[in-house]
C-alpha positions in Angstrom: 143.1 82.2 110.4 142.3 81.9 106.5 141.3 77.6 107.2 139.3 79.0 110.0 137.6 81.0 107.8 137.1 78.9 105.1 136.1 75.9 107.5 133.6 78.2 109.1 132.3 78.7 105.5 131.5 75.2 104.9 129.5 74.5 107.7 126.1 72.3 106.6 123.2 73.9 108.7 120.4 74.6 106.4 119.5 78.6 105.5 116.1 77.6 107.2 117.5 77.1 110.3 120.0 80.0 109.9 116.5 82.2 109.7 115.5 80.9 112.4 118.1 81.5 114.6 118.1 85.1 113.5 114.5 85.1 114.2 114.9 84.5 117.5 118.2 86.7 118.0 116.4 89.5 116.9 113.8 89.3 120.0 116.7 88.8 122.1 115.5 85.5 123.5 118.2 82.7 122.5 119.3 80.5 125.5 123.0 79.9 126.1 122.9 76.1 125.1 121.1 77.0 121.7 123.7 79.8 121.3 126.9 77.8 121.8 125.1 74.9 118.8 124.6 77.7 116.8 127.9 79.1 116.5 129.6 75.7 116.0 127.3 74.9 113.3 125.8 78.0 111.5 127.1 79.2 108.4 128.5 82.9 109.0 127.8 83.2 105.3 124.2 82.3 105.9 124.0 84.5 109.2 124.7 87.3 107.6 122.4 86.9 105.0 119.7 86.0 106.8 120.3 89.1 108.8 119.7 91.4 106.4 117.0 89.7 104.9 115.6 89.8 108.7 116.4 93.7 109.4 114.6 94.1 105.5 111.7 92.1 106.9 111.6 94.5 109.6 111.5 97.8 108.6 108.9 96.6 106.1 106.8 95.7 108.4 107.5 99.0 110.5 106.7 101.4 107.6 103.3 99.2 106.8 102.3 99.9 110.0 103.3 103.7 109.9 101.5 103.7 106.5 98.1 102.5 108.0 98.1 104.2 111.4 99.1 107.8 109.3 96.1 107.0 106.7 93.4 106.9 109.5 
């Protein structure tokens, strides 16, 4: 399980297309074919960065919006 992990690891997709994978994860709206390439190339490494970044991204953009709609 360890060389599973560590080949995993060194997968080469880029970060960019880790984020956009995410991206798209997070509105629920990944097709099965995309899904099955993504696991098989992605970088869990990257997926779980990009995750956070993604859930940071949107909670920003949730209190923003709370800010301006409590300020009118």
């Amino acid at each position: 399980m360890d060389d599973e992990l560590k080949k995993a690891a060194q997968r080469k997709a880029s970060f960019g297309a880790t984020m956009k994978a995410v991206f798209w994860s997070f509105f629920g709206v990944r097709k099965r074919r995309d899904y099955e390439n993504d696991a098989q190339q992605l970088n869990p490494v990257h997926v779980i960065i990009a995750g956070i970044i993604g859930a940071a991204i949107f909670v920003a953009t949730l209190l923003l919006i709370v800010k301006s709609v409590v300020a009118q």
